[in-house]
Backbone and ligand atoms as CSV (ligand in chain L), in Angstrom:
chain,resi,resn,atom,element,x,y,z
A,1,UNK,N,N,36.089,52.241,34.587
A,1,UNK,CA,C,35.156,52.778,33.582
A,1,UNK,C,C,35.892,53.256,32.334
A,2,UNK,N,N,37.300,53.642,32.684
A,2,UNK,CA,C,37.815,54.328,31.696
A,2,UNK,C,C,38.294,53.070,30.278
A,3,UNK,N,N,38.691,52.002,31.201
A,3,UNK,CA,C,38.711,50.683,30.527
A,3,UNK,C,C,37.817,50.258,29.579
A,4,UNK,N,N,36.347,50.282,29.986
A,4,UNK,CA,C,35.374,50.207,29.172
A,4,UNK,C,C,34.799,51.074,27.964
A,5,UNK,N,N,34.928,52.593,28.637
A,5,UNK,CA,C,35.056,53.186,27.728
A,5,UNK,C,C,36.311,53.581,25.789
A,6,UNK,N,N,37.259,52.701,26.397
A,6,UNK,CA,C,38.069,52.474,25.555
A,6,UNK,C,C,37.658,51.282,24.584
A,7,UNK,N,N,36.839,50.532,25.240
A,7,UNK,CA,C,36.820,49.361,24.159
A,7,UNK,C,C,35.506,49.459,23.270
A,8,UNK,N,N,34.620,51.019,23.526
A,8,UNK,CA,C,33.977,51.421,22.692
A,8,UNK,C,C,33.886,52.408,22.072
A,9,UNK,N,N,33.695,52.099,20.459
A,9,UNK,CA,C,33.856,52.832,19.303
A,9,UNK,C,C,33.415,54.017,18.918
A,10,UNK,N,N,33.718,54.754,18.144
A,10,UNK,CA,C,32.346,56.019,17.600
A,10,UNK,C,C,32.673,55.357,16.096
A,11,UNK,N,N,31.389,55.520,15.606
A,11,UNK,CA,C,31.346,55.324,14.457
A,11,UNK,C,C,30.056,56.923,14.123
A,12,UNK,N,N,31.265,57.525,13.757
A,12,UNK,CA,C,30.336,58.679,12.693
A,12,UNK,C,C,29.380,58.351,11.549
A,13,UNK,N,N,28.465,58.752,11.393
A,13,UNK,CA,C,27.744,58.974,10.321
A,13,UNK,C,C,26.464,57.593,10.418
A,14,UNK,N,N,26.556,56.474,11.193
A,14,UNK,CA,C,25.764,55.323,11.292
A,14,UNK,C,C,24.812,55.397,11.809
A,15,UNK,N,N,23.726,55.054,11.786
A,15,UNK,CA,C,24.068,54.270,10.249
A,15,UNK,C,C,22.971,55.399,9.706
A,16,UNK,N,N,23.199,56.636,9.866
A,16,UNK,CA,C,22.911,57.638,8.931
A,16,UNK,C,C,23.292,58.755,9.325
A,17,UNK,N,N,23.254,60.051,8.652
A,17,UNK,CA,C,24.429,61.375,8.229
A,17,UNK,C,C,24.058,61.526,9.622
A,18,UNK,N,N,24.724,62.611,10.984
A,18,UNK,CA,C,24.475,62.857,11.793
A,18,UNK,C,C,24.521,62.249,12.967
A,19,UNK,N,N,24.599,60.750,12.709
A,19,UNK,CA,C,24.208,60.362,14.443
A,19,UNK,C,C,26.068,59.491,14.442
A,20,UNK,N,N,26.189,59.443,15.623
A,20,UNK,CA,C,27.561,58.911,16.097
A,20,UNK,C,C,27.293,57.796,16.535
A,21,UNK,N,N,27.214,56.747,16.368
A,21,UNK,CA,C,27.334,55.742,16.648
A,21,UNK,C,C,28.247,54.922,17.812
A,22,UNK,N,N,27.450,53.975,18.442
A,22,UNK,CA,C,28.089,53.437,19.734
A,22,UNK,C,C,28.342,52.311,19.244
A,23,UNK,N,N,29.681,52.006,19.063
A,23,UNK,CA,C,29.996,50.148,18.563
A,23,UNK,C,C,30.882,49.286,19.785
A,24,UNK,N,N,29.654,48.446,20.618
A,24,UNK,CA,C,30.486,47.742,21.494
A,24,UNK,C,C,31.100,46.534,21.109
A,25,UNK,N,N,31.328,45.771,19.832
A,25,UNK,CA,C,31.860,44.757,19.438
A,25,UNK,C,C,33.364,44.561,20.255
A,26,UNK,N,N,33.993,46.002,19.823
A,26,UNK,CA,C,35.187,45.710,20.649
A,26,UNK,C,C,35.319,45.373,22.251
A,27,UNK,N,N,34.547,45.902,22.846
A,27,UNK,CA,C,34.313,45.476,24.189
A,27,UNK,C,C,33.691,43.522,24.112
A,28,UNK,N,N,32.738,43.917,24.169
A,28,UNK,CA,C,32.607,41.836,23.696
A,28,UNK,C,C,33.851,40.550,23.243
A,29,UNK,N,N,34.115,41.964,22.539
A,29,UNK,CA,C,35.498,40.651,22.313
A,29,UNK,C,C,36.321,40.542,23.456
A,30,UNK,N,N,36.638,42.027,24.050
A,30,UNK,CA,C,37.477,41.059,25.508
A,30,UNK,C,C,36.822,40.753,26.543
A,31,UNK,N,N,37.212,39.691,26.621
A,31,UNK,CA,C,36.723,38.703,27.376
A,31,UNK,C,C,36.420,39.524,29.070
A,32,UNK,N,N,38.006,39.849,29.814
A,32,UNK,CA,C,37.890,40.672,30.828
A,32,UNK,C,C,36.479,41.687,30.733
A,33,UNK,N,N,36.509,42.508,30.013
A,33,UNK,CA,C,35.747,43.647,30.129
A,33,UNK,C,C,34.280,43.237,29.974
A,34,UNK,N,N,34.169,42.336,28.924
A,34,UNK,CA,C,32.688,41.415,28.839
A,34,UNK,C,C,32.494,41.427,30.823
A,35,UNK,N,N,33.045,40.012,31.182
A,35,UNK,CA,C,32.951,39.709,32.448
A,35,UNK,C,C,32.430,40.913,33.319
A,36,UNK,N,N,33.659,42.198,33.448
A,36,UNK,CA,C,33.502,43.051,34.365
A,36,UNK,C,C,31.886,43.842,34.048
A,37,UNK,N,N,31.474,43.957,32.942
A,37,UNK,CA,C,30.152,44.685,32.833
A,37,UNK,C,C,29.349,43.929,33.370
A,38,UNK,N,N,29.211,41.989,33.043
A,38,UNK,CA,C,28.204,41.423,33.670
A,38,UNK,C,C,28.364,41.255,34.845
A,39,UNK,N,N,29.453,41.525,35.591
A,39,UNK,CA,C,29.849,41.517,37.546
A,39,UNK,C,C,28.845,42.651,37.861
A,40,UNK,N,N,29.460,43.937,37.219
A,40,UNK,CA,C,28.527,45.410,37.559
A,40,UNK,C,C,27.192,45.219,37.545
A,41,UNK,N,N,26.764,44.528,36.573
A,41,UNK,CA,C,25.102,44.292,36.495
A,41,UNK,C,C,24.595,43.370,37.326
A,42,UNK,N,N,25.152,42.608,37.764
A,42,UNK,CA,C,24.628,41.707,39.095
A,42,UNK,C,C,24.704,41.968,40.216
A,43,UNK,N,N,25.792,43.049,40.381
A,43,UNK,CA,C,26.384,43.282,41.728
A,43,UNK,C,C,25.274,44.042,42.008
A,44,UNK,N,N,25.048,45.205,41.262
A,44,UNK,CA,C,23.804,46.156,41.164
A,44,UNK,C,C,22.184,45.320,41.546
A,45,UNK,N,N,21.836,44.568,41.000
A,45,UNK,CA,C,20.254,43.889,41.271
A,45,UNK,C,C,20.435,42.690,41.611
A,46,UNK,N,N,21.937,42.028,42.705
A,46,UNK,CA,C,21.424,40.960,43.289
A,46,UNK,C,C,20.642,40.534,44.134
A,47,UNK,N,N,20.089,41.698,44.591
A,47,UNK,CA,C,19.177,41.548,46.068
A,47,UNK,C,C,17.805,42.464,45.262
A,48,UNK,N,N,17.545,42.569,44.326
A,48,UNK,CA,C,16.474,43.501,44.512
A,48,UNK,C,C,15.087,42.481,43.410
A,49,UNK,N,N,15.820,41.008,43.969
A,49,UNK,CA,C,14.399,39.700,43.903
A,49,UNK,C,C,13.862,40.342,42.676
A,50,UNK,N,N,14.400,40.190,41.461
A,50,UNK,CA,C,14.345,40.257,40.069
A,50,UNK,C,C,13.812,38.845,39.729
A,51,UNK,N,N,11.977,38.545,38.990
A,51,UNK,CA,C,11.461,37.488,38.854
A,51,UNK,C,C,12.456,37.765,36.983
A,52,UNK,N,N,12.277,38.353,36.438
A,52,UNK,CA,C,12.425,38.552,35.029
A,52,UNK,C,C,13.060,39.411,33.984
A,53,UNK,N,N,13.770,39.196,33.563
A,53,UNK,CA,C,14.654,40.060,32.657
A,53,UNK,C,C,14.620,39.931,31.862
A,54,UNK,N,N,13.943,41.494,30.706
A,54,UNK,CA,C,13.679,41.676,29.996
A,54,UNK,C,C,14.607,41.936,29.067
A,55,UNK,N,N,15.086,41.235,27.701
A,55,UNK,CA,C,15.912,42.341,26.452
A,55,UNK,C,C,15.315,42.631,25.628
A,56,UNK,N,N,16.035,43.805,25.275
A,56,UNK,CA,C,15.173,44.466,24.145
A,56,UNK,C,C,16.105,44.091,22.827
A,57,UNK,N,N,15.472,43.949,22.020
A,57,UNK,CA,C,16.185,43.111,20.705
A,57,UNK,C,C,17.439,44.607,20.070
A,58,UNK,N,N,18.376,44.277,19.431
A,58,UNK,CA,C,18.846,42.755,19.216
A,58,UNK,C,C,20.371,43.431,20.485
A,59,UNK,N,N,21.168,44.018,20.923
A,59,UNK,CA,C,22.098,43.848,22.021
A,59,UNK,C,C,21.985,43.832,23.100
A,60,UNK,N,N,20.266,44.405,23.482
A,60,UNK,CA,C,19.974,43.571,24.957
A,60,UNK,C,C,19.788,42.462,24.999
A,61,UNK,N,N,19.852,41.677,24.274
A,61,UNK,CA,C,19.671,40.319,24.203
A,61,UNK,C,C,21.283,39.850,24.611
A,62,UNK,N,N,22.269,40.214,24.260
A,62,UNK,CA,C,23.892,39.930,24.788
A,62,UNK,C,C,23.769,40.078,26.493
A,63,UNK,N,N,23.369,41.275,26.777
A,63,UNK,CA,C,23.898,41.561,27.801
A,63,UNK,C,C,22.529,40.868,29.110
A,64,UNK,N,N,21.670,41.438,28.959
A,64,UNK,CA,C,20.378,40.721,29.012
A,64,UNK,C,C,19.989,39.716,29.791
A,65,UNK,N,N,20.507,38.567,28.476
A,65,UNK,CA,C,20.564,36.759,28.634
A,65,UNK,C,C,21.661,36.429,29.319
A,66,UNK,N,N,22.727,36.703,29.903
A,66,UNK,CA,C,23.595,36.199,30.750
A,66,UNK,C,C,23.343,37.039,32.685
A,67,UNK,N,N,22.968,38.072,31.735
A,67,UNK,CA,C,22.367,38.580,33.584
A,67,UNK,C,C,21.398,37.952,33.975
A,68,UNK,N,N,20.159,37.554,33.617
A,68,UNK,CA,C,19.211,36.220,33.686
A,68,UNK,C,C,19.763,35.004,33.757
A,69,UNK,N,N,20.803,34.904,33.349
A,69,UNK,CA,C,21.353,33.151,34.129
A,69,UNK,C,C,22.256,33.951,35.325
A,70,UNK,N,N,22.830,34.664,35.933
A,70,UNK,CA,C,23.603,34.970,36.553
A,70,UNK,C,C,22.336,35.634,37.617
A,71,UNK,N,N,21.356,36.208,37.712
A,71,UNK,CA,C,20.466,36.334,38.702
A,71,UNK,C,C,19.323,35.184,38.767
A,72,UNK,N,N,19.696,34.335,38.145
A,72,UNK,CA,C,18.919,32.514,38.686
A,72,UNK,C,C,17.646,33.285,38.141
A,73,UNK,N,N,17.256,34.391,37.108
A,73,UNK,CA,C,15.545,34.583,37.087
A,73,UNK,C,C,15.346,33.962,35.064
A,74,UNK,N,N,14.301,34.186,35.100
A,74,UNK,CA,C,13.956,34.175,33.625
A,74,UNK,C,C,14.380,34.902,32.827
A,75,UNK,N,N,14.211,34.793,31.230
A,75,UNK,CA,C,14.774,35.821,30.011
A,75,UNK,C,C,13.518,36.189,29.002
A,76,UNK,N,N,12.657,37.185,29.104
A,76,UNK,CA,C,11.702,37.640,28.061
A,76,UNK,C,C,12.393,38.504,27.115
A,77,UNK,N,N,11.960,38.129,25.809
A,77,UNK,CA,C,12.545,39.372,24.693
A,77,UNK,C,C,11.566,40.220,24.597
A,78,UNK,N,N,12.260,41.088,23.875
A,78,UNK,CA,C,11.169,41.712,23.283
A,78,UNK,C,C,12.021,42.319,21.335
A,79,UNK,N,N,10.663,42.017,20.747
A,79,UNK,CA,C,11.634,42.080,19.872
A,79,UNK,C,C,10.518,43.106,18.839
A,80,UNK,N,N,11.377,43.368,17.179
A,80,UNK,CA,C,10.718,44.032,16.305
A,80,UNK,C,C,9.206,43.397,15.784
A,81,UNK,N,N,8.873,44.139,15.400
A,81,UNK,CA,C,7.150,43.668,14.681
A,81,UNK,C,C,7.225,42.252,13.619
A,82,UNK,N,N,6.834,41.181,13.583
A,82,UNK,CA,C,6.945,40.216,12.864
A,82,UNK,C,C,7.664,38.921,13.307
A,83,UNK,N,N,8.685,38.926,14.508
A,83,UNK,CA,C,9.240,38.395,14.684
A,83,UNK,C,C,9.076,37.167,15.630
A,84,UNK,N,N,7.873,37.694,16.418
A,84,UNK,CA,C,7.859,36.251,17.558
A,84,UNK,C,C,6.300,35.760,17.371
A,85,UNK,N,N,6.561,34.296,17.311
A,85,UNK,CA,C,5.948,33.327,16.555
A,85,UNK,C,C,4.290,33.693,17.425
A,86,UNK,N,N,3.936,33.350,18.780
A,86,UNK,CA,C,3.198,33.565,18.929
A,86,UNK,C,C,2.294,34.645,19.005
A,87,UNK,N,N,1.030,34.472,20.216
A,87,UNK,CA,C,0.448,36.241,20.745
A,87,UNK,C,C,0.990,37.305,21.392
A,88,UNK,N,N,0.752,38.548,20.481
A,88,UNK,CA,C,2.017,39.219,21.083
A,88,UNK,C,C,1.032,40.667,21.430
A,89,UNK,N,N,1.126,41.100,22.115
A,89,UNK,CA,C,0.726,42.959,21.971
A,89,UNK,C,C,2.084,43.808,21.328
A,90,UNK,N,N,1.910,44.926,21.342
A,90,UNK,CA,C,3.056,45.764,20.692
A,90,UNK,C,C,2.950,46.983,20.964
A,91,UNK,N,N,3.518,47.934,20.762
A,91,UNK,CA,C,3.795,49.741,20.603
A,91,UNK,C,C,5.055,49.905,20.170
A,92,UNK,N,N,4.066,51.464,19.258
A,92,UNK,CA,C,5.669,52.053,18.414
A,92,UNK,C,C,6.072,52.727,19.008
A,93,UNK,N,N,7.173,53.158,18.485
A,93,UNK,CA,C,8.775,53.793,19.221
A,93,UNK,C,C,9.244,54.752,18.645
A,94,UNK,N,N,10.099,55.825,18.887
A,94,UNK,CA,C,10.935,56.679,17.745
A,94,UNK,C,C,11.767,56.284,18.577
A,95,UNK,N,N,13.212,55.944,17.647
A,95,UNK,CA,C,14.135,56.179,17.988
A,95,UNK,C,C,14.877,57.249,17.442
A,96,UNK,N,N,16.523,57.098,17.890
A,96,UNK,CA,C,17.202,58.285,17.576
A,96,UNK,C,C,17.502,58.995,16.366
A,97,UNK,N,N,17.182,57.155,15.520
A,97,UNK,CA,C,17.484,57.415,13.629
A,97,UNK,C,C,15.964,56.504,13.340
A,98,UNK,N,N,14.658,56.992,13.659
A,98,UNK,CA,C,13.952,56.092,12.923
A,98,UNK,C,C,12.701,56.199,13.759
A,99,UNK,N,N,11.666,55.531,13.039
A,99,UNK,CA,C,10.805,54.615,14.441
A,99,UNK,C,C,10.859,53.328,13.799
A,100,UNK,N,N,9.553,52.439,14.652
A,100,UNK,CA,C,9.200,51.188,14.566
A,100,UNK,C,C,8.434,50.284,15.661
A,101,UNK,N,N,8.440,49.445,15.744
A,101,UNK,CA,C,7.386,49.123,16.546
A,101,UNK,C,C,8.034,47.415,17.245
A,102,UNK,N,N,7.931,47.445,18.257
A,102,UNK,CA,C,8.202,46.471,19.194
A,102,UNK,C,C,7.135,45.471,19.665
A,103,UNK,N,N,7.025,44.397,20.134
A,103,UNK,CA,C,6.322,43.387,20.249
A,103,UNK,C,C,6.695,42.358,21.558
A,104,UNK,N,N,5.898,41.970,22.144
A,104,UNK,CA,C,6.251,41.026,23.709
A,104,UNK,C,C,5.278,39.718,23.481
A,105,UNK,N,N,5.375,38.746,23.922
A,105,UNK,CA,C,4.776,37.582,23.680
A,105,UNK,C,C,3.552,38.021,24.759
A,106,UNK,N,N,2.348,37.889,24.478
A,106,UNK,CA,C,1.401,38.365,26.198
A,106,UNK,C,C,1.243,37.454,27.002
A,107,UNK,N,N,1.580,36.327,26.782
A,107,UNK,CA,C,2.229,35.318,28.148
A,107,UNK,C,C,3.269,35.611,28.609
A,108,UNK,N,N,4.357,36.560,28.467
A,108,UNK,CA,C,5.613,36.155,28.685
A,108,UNK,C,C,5.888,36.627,30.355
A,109,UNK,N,N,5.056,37.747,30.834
A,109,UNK,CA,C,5.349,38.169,31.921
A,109,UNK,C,C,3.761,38.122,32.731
A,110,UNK,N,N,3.945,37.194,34.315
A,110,UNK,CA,C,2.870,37.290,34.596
A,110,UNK,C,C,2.568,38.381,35.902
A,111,UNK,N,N,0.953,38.805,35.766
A,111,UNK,CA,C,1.119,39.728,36.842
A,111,UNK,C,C,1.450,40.029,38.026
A,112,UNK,N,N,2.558,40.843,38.687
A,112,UNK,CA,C,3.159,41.341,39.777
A,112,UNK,C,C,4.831,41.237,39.544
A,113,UNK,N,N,4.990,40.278,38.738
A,113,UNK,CA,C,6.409,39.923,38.434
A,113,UNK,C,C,7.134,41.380,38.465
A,114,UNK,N,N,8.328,40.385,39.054
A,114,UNK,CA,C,9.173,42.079,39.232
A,114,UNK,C,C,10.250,41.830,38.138
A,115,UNK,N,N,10.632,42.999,37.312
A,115,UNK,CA,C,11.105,43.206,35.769
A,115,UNK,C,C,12.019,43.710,35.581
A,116,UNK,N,N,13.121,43.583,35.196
A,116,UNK,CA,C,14.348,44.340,34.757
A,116,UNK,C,C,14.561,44.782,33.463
A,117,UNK,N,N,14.629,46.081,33.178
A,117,UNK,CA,C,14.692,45.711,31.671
A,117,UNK,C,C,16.330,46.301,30.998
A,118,UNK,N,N,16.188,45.697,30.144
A,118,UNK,CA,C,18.514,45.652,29.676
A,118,UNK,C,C,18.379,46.209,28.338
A,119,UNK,N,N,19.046,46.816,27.984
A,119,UNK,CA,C,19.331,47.199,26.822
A,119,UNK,C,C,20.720,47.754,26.840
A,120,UNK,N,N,21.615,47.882,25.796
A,120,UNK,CA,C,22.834,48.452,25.263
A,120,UNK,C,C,23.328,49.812,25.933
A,121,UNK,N,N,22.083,50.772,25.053
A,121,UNK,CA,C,22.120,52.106,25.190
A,121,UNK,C,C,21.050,52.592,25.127
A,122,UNK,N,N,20.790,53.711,26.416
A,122,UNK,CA,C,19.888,54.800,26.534
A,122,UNK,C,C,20.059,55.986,25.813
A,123,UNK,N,N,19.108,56.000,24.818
A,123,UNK,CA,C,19.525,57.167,23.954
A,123,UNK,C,C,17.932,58.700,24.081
A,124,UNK,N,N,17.408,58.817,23.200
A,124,UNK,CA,C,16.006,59.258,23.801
A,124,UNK,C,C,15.570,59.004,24.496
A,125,UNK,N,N,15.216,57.373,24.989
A,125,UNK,CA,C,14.349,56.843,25.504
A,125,UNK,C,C,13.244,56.213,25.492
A,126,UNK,N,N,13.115,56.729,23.867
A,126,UNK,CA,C,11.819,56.194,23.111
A,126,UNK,C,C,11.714,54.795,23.377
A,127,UNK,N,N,12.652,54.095,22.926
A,127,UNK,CA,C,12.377,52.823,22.966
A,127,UNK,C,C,12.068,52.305,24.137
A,128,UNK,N,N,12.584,52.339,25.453
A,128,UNK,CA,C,12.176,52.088,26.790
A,128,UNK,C,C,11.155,52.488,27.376
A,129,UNK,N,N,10.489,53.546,26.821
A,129,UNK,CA,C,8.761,54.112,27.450
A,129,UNK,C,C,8.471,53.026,26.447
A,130,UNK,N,N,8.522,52.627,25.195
A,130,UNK,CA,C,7.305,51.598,24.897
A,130,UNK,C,C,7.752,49.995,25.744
A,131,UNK,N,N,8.617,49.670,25.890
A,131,UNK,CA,C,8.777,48.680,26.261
A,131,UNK,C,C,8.338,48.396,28.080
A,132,UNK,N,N,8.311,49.920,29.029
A,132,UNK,CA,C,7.873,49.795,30.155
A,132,UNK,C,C,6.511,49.978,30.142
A,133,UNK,N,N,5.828,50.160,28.562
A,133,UNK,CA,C,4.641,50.364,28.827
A,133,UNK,C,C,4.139,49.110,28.751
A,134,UNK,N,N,4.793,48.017,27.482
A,134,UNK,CA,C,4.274,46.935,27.231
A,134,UNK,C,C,4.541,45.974,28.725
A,135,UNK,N,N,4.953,46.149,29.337
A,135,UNK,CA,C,5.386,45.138,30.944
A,135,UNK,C,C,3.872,45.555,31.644
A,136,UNK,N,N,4.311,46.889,30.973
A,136,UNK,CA,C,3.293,47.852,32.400
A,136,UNK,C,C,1.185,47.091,32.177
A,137,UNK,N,N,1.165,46.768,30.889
A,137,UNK,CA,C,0.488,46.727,29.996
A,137,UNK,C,C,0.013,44.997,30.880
A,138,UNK,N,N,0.907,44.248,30.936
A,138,UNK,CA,C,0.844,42.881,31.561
A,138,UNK,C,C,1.056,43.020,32.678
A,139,UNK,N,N,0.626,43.898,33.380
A,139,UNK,CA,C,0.743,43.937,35.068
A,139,UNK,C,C,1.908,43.298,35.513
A,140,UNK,N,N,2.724,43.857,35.160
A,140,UNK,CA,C,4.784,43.454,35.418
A,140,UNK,C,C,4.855,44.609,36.213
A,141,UNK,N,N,6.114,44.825,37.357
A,141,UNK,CA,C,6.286,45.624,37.645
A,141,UNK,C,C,8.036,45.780,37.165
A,142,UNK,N,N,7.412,46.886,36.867
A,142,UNK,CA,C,9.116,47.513,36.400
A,142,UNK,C,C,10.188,47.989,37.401
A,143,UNK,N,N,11.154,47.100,37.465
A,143,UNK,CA,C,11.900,47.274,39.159
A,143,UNK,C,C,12.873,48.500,38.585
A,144,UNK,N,N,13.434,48.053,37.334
A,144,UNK,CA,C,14.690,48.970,36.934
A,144,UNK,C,C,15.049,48.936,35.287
A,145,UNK,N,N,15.766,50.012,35.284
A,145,UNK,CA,C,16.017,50.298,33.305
A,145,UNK,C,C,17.906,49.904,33.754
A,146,UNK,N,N,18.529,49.291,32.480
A,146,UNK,CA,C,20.195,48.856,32.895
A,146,UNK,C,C,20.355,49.317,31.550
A,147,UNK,N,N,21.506,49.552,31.839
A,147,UNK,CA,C,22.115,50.340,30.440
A,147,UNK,C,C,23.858,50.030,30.623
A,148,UNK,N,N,24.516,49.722,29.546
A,148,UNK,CA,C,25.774,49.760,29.601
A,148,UNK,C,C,26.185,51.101,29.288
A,149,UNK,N,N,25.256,51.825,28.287
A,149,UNK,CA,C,25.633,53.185,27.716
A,149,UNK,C,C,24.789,53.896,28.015
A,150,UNK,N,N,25.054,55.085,28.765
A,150,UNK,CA,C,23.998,56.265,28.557
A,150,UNK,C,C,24.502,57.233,27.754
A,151,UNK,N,N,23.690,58.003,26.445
A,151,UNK,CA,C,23.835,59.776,25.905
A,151,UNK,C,C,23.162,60.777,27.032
A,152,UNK,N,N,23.883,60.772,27.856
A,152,UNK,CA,C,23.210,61.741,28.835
A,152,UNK,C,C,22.607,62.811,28.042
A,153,UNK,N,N,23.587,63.607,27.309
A,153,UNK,CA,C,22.973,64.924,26.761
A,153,UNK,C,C,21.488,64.392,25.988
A,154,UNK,N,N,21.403,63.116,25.643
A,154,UNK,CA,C,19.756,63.164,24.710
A,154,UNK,C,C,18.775,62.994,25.830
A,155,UNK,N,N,18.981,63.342,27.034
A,155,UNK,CA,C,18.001,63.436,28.141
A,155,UNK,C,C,16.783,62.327,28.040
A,156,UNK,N,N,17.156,60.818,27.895
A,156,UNK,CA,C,16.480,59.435,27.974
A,156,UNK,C,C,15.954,59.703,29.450
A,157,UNK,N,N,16.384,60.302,30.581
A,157,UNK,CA,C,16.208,59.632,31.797
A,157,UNK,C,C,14.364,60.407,31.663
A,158,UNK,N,N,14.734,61.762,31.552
A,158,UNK,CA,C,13.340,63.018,31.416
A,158,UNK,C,C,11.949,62.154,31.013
A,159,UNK,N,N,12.433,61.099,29.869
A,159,UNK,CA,C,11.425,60.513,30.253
A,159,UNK,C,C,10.305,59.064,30.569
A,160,UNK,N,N,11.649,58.821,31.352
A,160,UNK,CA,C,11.396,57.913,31.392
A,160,UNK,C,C,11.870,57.816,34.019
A,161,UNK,N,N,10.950,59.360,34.060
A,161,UNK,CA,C,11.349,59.841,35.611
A,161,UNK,C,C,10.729,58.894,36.403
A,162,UNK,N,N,9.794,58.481,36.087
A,162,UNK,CA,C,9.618,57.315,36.903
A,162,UNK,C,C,9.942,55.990,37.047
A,163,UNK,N,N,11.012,55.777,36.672
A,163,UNK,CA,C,11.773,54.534,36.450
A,163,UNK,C,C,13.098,54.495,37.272
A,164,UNK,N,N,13.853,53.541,38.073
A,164,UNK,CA,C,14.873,53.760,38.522
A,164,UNK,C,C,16.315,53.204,37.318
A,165,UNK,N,N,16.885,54.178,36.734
A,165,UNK,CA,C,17.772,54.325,35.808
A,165,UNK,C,C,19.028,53.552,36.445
A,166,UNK,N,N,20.090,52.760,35.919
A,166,UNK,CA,C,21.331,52.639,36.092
A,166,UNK,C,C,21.833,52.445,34.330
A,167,UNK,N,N,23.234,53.287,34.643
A,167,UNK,CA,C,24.239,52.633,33.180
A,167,UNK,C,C,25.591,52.911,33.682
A,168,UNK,N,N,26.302,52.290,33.353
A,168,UNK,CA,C,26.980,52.136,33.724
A,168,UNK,C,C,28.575,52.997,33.160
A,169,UNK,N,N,28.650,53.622,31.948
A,169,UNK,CA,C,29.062,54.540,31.435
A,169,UNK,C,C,28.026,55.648,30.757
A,170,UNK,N,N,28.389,57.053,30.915
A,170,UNK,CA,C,27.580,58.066,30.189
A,170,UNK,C,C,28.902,58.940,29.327
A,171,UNK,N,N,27.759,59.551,28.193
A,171,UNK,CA,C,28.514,60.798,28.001
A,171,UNK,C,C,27.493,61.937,27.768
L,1,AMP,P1,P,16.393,55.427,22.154
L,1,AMP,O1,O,15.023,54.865,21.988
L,1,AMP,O2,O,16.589,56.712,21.430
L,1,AMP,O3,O,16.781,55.529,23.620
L,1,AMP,O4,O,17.401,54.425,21.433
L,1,AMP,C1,C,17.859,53.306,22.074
L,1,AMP,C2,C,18.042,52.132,21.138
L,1,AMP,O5,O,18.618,52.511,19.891
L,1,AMP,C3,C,18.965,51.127,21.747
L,1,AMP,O6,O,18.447,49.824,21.467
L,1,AMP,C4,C,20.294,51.346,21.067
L,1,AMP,O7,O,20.925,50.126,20.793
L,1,AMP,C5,C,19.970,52.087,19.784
L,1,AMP,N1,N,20.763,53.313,19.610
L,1,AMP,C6,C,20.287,54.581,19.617
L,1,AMP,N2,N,21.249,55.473,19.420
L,1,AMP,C7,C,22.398,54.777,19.320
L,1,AMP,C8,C,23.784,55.132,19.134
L,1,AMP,N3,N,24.168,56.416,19.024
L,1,AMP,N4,N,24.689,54.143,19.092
L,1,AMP,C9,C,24.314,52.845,19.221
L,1,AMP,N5,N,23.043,52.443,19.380
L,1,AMP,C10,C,22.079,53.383,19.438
């Protein structure tokens, strides 16, 4: 862990006054440490018959889309307002520097499907209550939240207690 944690950044002030920023570029680039996060994430939900894996735009989509070929299931995005071509439902979000509003194709997940959903970093949480709502919304069942990063101290898990949480580094 300590490995991983080295190959990610703080970037002060990003991308506005106050918030510290998590930059995993450097991790991505090595190759090893890439690998070892997507081992951890499979090793974790190879048995727990994952129909669909969800990313949330745009670095759950890295981590995401290779755990979906590596658990043999599907890849749904989910992405910002405007962006995916077809019918979509949506809900807004606050995040840590902002809000905005997220969007799912309403074909993309059919009902009972069991759901994973990936993202980067757990920060509030905001963004993951709208996105388990939009699954929740298409009669998906939400098996689990994956995180490479947790801000423990911004207490994401509080609310999001009915969800079974993994990340794989915190601070
Ligand atoms: P939240 O909704 O507050 O849990 O924010 C989570 C989303 O915002 C994730 O998609 C993260 O990529 C991004 N995010 C929030 N805070 C940070 C941070 N300090 N560093 C990097 N990404 C962040």
């Amino acid at each position: 862990m300590d490995a991983i944690k080295e190959k990610i950044r703080d970037i002060p002030d990003f991308p506005k006054k106050g918030i510290v920023f998590k930059d995993i570029t450097p991790l991505l680039n090595d190759p090893k440490l890439f690998h070892k996060v997507i081992d951890i994430f499979t090793e974790r939900y190879r048995n727990e018959n994952i129909d669909r894996v969800v990313g949330i735009e745009s670095r759950g989509f890295i981590f995401g889309a290779v755990l979906a070929y590596k658990l043999e299931c599907g890849f749904t995005i989910v992405r910002k307002t405007g962006k995916l071509p077809y019918r979509t439902i949506k809900k807004s979000y606050d995040l840590e520097y902002g809000s905005d509003h997220l969007e799912i194709h309403e074909d993309s997940i059919r009902p009972g499907q069991r759901v994973l959903i990936v993202d980067d970093l757990l920060a509030t949480g905001g963004t993951c209550v709208a996105v388990t709502e939009l699954i929740q919304q298409l009669q998906g069942k939400v098996v689990g939240l994956a995180f490479l990063i947790e801000l423990a101290f911004l207490k994401g898990r509080e609310k999001l207690k009915a969800h079974n949480i993994f990340s794989i580094v915190q601070y």
